[in-house]
N, C-alpha and C positions, 0 to 999 in steps of 0.2 A: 979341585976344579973339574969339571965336563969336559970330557972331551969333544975339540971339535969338530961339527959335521965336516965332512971332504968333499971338494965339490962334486964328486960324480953324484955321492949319495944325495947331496942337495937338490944337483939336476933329478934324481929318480924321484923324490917328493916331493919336487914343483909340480908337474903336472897334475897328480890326484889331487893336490889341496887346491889347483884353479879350477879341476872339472867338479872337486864338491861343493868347490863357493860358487859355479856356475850353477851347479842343480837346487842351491840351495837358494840362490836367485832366481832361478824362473819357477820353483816352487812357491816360491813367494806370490811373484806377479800371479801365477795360477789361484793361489788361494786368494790374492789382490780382488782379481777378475770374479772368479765364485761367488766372493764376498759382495764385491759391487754388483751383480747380475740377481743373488738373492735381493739386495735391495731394493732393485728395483724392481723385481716381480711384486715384494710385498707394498712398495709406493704404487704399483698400479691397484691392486688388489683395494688398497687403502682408497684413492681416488675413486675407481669404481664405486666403493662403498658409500665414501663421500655423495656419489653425485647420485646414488639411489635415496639417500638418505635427502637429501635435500631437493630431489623428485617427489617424494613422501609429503615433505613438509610443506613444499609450494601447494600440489594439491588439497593437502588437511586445511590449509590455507583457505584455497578456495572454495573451497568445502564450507569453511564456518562462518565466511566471506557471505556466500548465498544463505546459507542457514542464516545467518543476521538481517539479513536482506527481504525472505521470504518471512520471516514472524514481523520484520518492521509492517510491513503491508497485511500482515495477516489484522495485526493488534489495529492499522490504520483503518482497514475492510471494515470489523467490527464495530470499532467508535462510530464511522460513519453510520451506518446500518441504525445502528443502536440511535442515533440522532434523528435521521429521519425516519423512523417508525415514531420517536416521541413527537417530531415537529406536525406530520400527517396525524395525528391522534390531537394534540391541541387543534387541528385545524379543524379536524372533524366536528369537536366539541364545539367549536368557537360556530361554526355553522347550523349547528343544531341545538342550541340552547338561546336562550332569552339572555340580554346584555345585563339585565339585571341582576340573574340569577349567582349563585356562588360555585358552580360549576364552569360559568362562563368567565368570570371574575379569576378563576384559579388557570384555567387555561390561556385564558392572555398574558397571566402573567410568566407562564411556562412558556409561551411561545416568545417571549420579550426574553428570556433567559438565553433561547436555547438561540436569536438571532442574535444578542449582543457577545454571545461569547463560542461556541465551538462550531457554530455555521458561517462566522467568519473564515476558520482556517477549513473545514471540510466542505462548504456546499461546491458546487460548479455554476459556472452561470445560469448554464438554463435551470437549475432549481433555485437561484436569486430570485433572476426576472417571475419565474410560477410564483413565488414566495410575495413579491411584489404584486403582481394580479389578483393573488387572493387576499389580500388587506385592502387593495382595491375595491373588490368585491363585497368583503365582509363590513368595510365603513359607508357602502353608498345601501345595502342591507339595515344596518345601524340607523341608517337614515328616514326609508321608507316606513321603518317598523315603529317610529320614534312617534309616540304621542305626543311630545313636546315642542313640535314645531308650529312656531307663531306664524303669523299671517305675512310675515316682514319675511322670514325667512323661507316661507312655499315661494315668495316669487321671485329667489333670486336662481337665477338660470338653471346654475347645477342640479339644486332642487328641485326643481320643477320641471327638469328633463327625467329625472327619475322619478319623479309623480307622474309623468307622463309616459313613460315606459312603463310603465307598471308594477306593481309588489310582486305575482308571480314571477315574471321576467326577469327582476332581479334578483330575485331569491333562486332561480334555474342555471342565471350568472356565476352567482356565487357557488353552487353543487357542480359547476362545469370546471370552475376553477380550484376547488377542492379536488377534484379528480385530478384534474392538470398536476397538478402538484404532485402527487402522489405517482404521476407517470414520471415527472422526472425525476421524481427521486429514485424512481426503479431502474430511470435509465442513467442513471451514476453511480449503480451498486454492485456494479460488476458486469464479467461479461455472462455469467450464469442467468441471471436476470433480465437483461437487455432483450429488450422486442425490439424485432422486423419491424421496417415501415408497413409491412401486408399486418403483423401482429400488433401495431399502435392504431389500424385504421380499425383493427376486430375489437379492441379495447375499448377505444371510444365508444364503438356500437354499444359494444354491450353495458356500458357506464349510462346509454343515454336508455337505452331501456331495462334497465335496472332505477333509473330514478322516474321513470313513468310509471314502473310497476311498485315503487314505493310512493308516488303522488296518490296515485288510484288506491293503494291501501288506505295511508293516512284519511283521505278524503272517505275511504268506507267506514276507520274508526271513528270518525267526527261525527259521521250522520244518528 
């Protein structure tokens, strides 16, 4: 058998075995503490990271947000564009050709195309209403030019207020409203395009002598 400890000796080895369970206690908490204070530097670290990263991603966001944005109006700009340059071109034809002809025949029905289907969703009003004046113009034209009006129909009002306006005047109606047209479609084509009221009153000028200087031609090749 062991012999046993005596108390003094016992008293002598109590103290160091309570101050090494005490160091080995608050070594503890200390490495507790280091431990928990590393974490948390790397939880900030992380969060920081986090919240750069999800900085990044909002922006890239809006970033591709506009890029969608800017080609949707791009592709939208074009369509339109591309429309009315075709609608202004049937117009033109429809005004300078013979009703009978097969040039004239193919542009109405281009211009019937292009009002029952994609000038629904892209005109603006004021190129409706131009759109509307010059079919106006180009049926009371139809009318004047028409060999086929009987004696019944010269004297029913309408006809006979454009028999009595006369065939140049309404043919001048018609090349005014061909122009109209073609302004507003320039003035719904962006803002590159878009004329000053000072640049709409120099347009007109110059459309109305440009169709003088083209009367006085035509009339020198006829002669």
């Amino acid at each position: 058998m062991a012999p046993k400890m005596g108390e003094g000796e016992a008293r002598f080895w109590d103290l160091p075995v309570k101050v090494i369970a005490s160091g080995i206690a608050i070594g503890t908490v200390v490495v507790g503490c280091r431990t928990l204070q590393r974490q948390g530097d790397q939880l900030k670290i992380q969060q920081k990271q986090l919240a750069v990263q999800q900085s990044q991603f909002e922006t890239t966001s809006k970033e591709q947000a506009k890029a969608l944005e800017e080609e949707y109006h791009r592709r939208f700009w074009e369509k339109k564009l591309e429309v009315y340059i075709q609608l202004c071109h049937a117009a033109g034809v429809l005004a300078q050709t013979e009703p009978k002809s097969d040039e004239y025949q193919q542009a109405q029905h281009q211009l019937m195309m292009i009002y029952s289907g994609e000038l629904q969703l892209l005109a603006s009003p004021d190129v409706t209403t131009a759109l509307g004046n010059f079919l106006d113009a180009l049926s009371s034209t139809s009318i004047i030019k028409s060999r086929d009006l009987t004696s019944e129909m010269q004297q029913m009002p309408a006809i006979r207020d454009l028999l009595n306006k006369g065939k140049k005047v309404v043919i001048m109606d018609l090349q005014r409203s061909v122009a109209d047209l073609a302004l507003a479609c320039r003035q719904d084509s962006g803002r590159e395009f878009h004329l000053t009221d000072q640049e709409v009153t120099r347009y007109k000028a110059g459309v109305e002598s440009l169709r003088k200087s083209w009367d006085a031609f035509d009339q020198a090749i006829k002669k």
